[in-house]
One Martini backbone bead per residue (centre of mass of N, CA, C, O) as a GRO file, in nm:
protein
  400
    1UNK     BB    1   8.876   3.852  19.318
    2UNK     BB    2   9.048   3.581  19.130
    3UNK     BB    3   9.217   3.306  19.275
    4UNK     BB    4   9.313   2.994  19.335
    5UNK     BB    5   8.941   2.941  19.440
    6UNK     BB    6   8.928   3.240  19.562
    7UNK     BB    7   8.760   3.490  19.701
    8UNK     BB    8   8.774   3.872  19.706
    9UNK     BB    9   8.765   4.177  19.860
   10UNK     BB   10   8.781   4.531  19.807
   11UNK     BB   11   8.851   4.752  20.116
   12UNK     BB   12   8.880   5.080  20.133
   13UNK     BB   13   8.720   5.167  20.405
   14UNK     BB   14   8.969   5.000  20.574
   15UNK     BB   15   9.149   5.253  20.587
   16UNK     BB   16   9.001   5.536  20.723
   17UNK     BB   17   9.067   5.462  21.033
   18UNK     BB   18   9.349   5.534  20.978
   19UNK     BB   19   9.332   5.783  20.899
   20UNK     BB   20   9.195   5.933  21.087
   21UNK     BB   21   9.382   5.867  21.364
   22UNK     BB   22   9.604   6.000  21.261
   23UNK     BB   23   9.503   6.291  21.161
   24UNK     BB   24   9.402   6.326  21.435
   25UNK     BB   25   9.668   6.319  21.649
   26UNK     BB   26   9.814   6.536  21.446
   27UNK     BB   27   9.577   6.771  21.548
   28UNK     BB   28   9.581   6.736  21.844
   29UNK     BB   29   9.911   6.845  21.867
   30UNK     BB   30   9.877   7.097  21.766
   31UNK     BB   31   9.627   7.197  21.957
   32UNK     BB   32   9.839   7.178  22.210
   33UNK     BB   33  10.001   7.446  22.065
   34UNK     BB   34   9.793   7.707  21.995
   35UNK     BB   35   9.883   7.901  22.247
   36UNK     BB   36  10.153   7.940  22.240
   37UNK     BB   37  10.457   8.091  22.290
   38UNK     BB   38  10.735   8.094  22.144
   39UNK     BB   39  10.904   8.069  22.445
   40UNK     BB   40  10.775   7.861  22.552
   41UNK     BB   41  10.760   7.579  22.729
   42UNK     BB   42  10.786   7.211  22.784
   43UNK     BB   43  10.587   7.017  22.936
   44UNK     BB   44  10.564   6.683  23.055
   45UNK     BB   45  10.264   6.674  23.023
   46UNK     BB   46  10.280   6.770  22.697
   47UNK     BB   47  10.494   6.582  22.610
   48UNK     BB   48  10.363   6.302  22.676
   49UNK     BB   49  10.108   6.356  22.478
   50UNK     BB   50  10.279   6.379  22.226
   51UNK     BB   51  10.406   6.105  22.220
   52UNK     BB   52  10.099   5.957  22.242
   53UNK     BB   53  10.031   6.076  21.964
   54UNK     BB   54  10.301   5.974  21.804
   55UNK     BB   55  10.220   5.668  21.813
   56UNK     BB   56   9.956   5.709  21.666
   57UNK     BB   57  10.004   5.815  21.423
   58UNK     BB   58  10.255   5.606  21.333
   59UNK     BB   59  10.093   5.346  21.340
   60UNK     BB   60   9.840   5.426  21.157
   61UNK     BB   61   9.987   5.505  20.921
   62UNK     BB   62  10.119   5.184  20.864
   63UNK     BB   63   9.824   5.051  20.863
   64UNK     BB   64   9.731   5.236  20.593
   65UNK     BB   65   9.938   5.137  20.390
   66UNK     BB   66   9.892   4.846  20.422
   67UNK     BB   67   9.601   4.848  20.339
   68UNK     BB   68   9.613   4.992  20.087
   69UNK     BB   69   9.746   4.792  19.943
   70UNK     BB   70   9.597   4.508  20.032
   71UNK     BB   71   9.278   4.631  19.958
   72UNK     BB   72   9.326   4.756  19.709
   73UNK     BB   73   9.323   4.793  19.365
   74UNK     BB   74   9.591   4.980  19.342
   75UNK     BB   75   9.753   4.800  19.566
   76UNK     BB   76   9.740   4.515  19.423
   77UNK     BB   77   9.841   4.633  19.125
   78UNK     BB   78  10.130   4.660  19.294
   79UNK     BB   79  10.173   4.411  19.354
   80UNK     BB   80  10.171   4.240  19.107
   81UNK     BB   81  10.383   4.415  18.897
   82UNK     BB   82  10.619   4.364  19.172
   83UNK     BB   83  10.581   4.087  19.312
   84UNK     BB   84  10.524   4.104  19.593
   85UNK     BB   85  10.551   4.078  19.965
   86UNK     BB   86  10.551   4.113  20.255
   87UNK     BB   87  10.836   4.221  20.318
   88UNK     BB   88  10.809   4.460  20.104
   89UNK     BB   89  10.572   4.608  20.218
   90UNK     BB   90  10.665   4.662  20.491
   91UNK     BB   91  10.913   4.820  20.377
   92UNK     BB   92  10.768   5.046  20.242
   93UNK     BB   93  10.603   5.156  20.504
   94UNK     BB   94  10.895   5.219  20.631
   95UNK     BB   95  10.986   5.412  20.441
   96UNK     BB   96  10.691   5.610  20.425
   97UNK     BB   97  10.745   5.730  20.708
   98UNK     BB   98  11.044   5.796  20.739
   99UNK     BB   99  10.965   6.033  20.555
  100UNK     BB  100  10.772   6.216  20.690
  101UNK     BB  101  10.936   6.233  20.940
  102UNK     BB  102  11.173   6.408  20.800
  103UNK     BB  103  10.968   6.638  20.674
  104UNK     BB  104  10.895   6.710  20.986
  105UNK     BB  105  11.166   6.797  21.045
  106UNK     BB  106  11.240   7.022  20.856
  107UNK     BB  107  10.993   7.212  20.920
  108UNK     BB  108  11.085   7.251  21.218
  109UNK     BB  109  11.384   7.367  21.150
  110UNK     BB  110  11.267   7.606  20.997
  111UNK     BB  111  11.105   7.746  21.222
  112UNK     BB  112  11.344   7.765  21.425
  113UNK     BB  113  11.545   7.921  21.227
  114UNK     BB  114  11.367   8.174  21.125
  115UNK     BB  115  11.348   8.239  21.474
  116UNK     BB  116  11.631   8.238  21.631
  117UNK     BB  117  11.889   8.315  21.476
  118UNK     BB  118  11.827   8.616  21.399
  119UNK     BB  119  11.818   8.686  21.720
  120UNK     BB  120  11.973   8.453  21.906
  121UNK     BB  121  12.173   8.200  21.876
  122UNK     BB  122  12.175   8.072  22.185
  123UNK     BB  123  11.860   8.210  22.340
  124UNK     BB  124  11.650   8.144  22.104
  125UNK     BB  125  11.337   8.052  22.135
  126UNK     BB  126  11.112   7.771  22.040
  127UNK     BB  127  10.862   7.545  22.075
  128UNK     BB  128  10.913   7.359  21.811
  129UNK     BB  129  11.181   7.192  21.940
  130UNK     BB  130  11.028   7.046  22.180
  131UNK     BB  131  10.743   6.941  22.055
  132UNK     BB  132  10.932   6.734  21.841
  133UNK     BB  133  11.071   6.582  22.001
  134UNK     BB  134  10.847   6.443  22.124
  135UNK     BB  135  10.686   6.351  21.897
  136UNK     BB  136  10.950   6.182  21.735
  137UNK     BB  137  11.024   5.952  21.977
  138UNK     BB  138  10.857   5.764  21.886
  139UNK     BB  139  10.940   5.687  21.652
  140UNK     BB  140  11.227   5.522  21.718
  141UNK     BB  141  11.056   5.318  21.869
  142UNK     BB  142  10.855   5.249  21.635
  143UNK     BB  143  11.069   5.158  21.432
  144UNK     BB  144  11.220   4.894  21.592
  145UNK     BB  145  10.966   4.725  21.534
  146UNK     BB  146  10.923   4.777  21.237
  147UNK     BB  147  11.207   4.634  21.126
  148UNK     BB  148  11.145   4.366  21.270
  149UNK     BB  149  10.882   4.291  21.108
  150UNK     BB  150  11.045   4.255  20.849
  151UNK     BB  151  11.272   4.071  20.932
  152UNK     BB  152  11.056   3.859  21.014
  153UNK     BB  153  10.955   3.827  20.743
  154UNK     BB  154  11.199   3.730  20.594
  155UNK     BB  155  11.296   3.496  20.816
  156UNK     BB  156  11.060   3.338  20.682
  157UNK     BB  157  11.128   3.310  20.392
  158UNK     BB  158  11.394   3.162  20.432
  159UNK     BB  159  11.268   2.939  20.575
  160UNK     BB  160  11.061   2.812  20.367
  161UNK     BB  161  11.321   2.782  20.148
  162UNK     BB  162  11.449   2.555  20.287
  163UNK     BB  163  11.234   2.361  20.326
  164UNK     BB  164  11.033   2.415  20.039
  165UNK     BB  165  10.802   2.593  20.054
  166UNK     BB  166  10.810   2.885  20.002
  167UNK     BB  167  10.774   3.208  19.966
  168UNK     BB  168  10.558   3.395  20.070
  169UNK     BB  169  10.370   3.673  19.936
  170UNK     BB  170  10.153   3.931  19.997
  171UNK     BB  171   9.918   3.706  19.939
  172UNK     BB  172   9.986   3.394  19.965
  173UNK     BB  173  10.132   3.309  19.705
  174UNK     BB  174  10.375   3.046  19.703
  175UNK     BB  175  10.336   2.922  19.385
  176UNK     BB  176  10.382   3.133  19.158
  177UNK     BB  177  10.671   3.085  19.031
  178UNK     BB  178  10.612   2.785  18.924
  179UNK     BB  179  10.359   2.854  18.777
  180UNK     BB  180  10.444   3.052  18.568
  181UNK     BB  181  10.588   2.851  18.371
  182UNK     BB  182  10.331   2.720  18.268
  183UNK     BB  183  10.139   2.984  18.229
  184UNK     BB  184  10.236   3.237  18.242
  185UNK     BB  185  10.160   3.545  18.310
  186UNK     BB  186   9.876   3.547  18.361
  187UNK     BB  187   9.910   3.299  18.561
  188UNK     BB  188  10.049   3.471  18.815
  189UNK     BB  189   9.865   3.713  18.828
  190UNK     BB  190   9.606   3.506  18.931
  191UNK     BB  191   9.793   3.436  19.195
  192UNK     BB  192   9.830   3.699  19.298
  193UNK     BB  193   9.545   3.771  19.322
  194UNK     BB  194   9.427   3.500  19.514
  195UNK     BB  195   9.547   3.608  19.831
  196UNK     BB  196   9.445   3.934  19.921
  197UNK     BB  197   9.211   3.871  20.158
  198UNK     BB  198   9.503   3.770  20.364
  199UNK     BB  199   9.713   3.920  20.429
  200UNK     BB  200   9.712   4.079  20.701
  201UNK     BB  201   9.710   3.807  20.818
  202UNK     BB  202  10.059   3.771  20.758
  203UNK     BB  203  10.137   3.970  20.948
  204UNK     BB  204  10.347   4.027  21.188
  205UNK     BB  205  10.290   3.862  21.490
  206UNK     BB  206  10.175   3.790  21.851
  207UNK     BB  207   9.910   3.652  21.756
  208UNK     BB  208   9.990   3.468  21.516
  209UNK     BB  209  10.279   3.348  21.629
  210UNK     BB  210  10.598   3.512  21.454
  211UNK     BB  211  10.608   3.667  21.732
  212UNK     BB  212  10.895   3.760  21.945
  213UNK     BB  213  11.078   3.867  22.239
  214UNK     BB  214  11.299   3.633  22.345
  215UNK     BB  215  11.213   3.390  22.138
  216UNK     BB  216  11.168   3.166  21.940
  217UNK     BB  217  10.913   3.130  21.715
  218UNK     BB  218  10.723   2.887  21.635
  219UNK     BB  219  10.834   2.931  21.298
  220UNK     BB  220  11.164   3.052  21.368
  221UNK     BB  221  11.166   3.336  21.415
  222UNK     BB  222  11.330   3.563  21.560
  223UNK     BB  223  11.354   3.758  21.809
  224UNK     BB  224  11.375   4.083  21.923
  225UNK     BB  225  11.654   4.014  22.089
  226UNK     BB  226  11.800   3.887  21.845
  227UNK     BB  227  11.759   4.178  21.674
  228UNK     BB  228  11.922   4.379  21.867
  229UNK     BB  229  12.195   4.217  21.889
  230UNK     BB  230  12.221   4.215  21.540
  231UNK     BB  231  12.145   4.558  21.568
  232UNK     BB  232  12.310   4.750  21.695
  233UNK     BB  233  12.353   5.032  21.503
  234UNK     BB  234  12.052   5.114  21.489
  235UNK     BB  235  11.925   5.088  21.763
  236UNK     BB  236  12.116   5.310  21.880
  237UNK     BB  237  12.028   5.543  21.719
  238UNK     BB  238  11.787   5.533  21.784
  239UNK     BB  239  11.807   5.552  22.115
  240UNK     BB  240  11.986   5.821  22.072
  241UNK     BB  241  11.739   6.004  21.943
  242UNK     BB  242  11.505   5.944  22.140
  243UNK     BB  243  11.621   5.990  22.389
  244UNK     BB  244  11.893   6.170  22.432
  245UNK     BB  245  11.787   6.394  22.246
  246UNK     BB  246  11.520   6.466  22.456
  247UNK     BB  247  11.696   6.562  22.674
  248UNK     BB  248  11.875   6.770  22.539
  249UNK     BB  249  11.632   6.962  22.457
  250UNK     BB  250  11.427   6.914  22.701
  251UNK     BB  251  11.681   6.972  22.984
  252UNK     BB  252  12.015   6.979  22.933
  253UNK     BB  253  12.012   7.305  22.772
  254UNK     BB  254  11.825   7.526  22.902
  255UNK     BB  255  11.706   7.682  22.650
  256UNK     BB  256  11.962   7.620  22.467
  257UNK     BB  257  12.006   7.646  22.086
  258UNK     BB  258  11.808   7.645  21.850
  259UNK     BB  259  11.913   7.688  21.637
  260UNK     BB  260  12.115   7.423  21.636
  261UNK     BB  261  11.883   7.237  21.623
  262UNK     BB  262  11.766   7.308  21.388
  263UNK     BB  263  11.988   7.172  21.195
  264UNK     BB  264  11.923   6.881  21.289
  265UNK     BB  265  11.659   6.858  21.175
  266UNK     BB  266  11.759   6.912  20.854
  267UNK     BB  267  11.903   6.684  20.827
  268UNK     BB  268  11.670   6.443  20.696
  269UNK     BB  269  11.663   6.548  20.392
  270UNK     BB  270  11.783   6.237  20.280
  271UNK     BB  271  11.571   6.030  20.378
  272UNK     BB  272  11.363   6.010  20.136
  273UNK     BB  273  11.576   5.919  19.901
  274UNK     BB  274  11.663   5.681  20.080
  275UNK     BB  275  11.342   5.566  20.087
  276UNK     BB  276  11.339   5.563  19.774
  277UNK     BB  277  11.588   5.344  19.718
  278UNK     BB  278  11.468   5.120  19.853
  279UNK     BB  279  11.176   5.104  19.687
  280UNK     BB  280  11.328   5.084  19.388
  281UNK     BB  281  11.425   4.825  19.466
  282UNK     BB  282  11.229   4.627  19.541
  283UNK     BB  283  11.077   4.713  19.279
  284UNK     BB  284  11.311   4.641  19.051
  285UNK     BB  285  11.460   4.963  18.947
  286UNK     BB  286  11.819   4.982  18.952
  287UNK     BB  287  11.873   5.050  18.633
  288UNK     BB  288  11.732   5.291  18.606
  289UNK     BB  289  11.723   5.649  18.629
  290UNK     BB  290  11.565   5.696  18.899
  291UNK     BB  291  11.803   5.581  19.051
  292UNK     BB  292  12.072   5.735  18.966
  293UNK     BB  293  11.950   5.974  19.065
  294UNK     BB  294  11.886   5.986  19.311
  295UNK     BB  295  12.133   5.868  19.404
  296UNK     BB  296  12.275   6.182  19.353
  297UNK     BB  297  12.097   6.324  19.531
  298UNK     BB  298  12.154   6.176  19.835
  299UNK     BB  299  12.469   6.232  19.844
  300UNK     BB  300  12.423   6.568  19.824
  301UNK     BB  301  12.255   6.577  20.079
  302UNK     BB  302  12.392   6.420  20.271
  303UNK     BB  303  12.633   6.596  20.278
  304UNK     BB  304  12.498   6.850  20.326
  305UNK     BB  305  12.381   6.765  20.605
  306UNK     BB  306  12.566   6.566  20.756
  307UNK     BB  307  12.851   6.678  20.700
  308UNK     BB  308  12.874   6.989  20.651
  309UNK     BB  309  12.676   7.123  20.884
  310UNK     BB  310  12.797   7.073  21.156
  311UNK     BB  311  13.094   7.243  21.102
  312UNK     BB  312  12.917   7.498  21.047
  313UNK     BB  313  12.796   7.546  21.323
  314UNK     BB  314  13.093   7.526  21.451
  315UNK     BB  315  13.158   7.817  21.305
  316UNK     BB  316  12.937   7.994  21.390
  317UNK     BB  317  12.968   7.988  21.626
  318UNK     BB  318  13.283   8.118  21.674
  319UNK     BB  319  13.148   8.406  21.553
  320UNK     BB  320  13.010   8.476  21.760
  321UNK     BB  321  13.212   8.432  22.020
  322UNK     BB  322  13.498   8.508  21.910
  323UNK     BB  323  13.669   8.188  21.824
  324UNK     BB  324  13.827   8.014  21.701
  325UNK     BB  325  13.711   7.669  21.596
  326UNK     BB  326  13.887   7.485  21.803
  327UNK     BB  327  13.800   7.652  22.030
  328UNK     BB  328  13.542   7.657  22.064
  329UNK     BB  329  13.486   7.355  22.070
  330UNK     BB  330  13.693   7.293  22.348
  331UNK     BB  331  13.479   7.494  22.525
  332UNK     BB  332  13.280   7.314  22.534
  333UNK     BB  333  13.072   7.140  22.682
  334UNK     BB  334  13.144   6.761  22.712
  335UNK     BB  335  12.874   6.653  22.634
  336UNK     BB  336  12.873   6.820  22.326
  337UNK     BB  337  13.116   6.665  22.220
  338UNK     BB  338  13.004   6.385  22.259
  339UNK     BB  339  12.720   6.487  22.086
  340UNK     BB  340  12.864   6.577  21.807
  341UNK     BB  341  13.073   6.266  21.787
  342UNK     BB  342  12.834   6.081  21.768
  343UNK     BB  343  12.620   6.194  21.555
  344UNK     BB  344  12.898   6.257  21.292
  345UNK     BB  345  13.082   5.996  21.254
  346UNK     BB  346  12.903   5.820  21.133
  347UNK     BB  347  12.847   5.990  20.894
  348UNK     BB  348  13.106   5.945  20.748
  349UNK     BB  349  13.039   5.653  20.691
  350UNK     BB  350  12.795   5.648  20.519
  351UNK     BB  351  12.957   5.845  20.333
  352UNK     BB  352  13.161   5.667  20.229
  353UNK     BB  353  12.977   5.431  20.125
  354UNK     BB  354  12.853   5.549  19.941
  355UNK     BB  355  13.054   5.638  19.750
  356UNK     BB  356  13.195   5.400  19.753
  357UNK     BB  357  12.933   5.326  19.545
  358UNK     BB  358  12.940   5.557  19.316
  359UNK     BB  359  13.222   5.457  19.209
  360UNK     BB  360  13.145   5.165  19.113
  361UNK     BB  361  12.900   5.264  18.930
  362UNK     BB  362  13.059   5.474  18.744
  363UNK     BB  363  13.333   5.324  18.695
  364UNK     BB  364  13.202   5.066  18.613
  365UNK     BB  365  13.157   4.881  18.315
  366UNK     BB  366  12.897   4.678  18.212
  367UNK     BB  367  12.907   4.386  18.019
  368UNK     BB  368  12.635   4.258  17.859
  369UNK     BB  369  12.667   3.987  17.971
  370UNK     BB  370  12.666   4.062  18.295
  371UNK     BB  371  12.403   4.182  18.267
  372UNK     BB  372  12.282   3.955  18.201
  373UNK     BB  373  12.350   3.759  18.415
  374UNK     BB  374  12.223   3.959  18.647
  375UNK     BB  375  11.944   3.953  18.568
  376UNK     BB  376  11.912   3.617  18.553
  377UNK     BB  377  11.962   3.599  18.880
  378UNK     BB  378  11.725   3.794  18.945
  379UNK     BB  379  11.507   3.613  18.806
  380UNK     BB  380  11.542   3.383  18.961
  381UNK     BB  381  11.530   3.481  19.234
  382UNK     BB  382  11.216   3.582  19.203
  383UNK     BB  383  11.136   3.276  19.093
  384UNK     BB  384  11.180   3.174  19.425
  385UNK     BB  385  11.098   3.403  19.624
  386UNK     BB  386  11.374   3.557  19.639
  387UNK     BB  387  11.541   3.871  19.849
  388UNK     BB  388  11.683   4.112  19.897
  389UNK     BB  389  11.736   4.260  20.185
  390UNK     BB  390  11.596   4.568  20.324
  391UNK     BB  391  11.705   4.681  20.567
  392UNK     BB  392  11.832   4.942  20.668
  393UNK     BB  393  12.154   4.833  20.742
  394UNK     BB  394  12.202   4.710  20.470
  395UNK     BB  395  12.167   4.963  20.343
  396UNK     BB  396  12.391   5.124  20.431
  397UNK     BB  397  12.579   4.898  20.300
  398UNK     BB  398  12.417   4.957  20.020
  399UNK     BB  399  12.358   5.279  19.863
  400UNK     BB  400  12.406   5.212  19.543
   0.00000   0.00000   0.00000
């Protein structure tokens, strides 16, 4: 492919390294649980390999997204046709991933939930509620890692646009938005497609240092440490379940409860749709019927999983123990008390925030006028090769 004055060539086969170490490593996780009975318990030792197995698979999975956008003629013209840059493509990988793992949690709670529930509230447990604990811990924390890289990529493009510099989209070429204005349309693609074969190279790391852990890198974007800083609550909530997560599945539950582990995996339900609709805004497709669909159905499944199921959760218990809903929750240990208003008042809160985003959306009429000057706001936007943050914690704050 020709552009800018460089040559470069797309090499599918660049993809495949990382698709076989993904497909690896989460074939030998499975292989490490095929001999165990339904009640097994998962030793620290399995725990640990799986734990490594899932960081494998996760940062591969990863490497494999973003090669296949950036070295592939498919992902290349899907760079093309909507504009992306480093910064977009790292966050639709990042939303693509995030979808899997969510995917992979929910078939772990119907299969926990299809054998505990049955059989006793309580006491029945299976081996895939510990083992997916800790092959998902990973996620977790390198999910923290993923959403820095993607921050740091933004805060690269706004740092280049204070400068003058432009900002640089995901094939490196700045002044695609300038040249467009003079060339049209063929001549923008002509420049999108022109620093394709070094795209990889731009992707924020420390090795070519852009990224850093304690101090802002040289080229001035913040360090890893001043993002943990600035995104408390997101990061909580990853460490809050990875780590403490991971501890009460597998170690200070006592074997007890997998039943409602089961519905807690499927809480997960929703996020493909949240990250579905971060990556149709990125796309730059909000006006679409597709982004309408998805965020009503987005709406429905976070209530349906994340509001409604944990109180019927413990009214399910309730029912068990034969003690109205009140006292039975009041009777839990309290540290269960406290991990259940903990990973649920967020979730009232960020479906708040949904609501009323849906009900701004479809309660406001935009006049053609309005929908005119936004068009053109977004376009001005776009052709000076700035857009708007997609990080998760933001995408929370205007879900709809």
């Amino acid at each position: 492919m020709t552009g800018g004055g460089a040559t470069h060539k797309t090499d599918p086969r660049g993809c495949l390294f990382q698709l076989l170490y993904s497909l690896g490593s989460f074939g030998l996780a499975c292989a490490s649980l095929w001999e165990l009975n339904p009640s097994d318990r998962i030793s620290i030792q399995k725990g640990s390999l799986l734990i490594a197995l899932g960081f494998v698979y996760f940062v591969a999975l990863t490497d494999f997204l973003n090669k296949l956008i950036l070295r592939t003629s498919i992902g290349l013209s899907f760079v093309k046709k909507y504009r992306l840059r480093i910064s977009d493509v790292l966050d639709i990988t990042n939303k693509i991933v995030s979808a899997v793992q969510a995917m992979f949690s929910c078939l772990a709670g119907f299969f926990v939930c299809r054998w505990s529930c049955p059989r006793n509230f309580l006491q029945a447990s299976h081996f895939l509620s510990e083992s997916y604990a800790w092959f998902a811990a990973s996620y977790f924390f390198y999910d923290i890692w993923s959403m820095y890289k993607v921050y740091a990529a933004e805060a690269s493009n706004k740092i280049l646009a204070t400068l003058g510099l432009g900002a640089t989209n995901a094939n490196g070429a700045a002044a695609a938005a300038k040249r467009s204005k003079a060339e049209g349309d063929s001549g923008a693609a002509a420049v999108v497609n022109g620093g394709a074969g070094g795209a990889l190279d731009e992707i924020p790391s420390i090795s070519n240092g852009s990224l850093s852990i304690l101090l802002a890198s040289k080229l001035g974007t913040p360090s890893f440490l001043r993002y943990l800083i600035t995104h408390k609550l997101m990061v909580f909530h990853h460490l809050f379940i990875g780590s403490y997560g991971l501890m009460v599945i597998s170690f200070l539950r006592g074997g007890l409860g997998d039943c409602v582990f089961s519905f807690m995996y499927m809480m997960e339900l929703s996020t493909p749709f949240v990250s579905f609709r971060g990556i149709l805004s990125i796309m730059g497709l909000k006006e679409s019927k597709m982004y309408v669909i998805n965020g009503l159905v987005m709406l429905f499944t976070f209530f349906w999983c994340r509001v409604f199921l944990m109180p019927y959760v413990c009214y399910y218990y309730s029912q068990v123990v034969n003690l109205p809903f009140f006292e039975a929750f009041w009777r839990l240990p309290r540290g269960c008390k406290i991990s259940i208003l903990a990973l649920f008042l967020p979730q009232l809160y960020w479906f708040r925030l949904m609501l009323r985003g849906a009900i701004k959306v479809f309660g406001k009429k935009k006049s053609p006028t309005n929908g005119s000057l936004g068009n053109d706001a977004a376009t001005n936007a776009n052709n000076n090769g700035i857009k708007p943050s997609q990080s998760k914690d933001r995408e929370i704050r205007s879900l709809m």
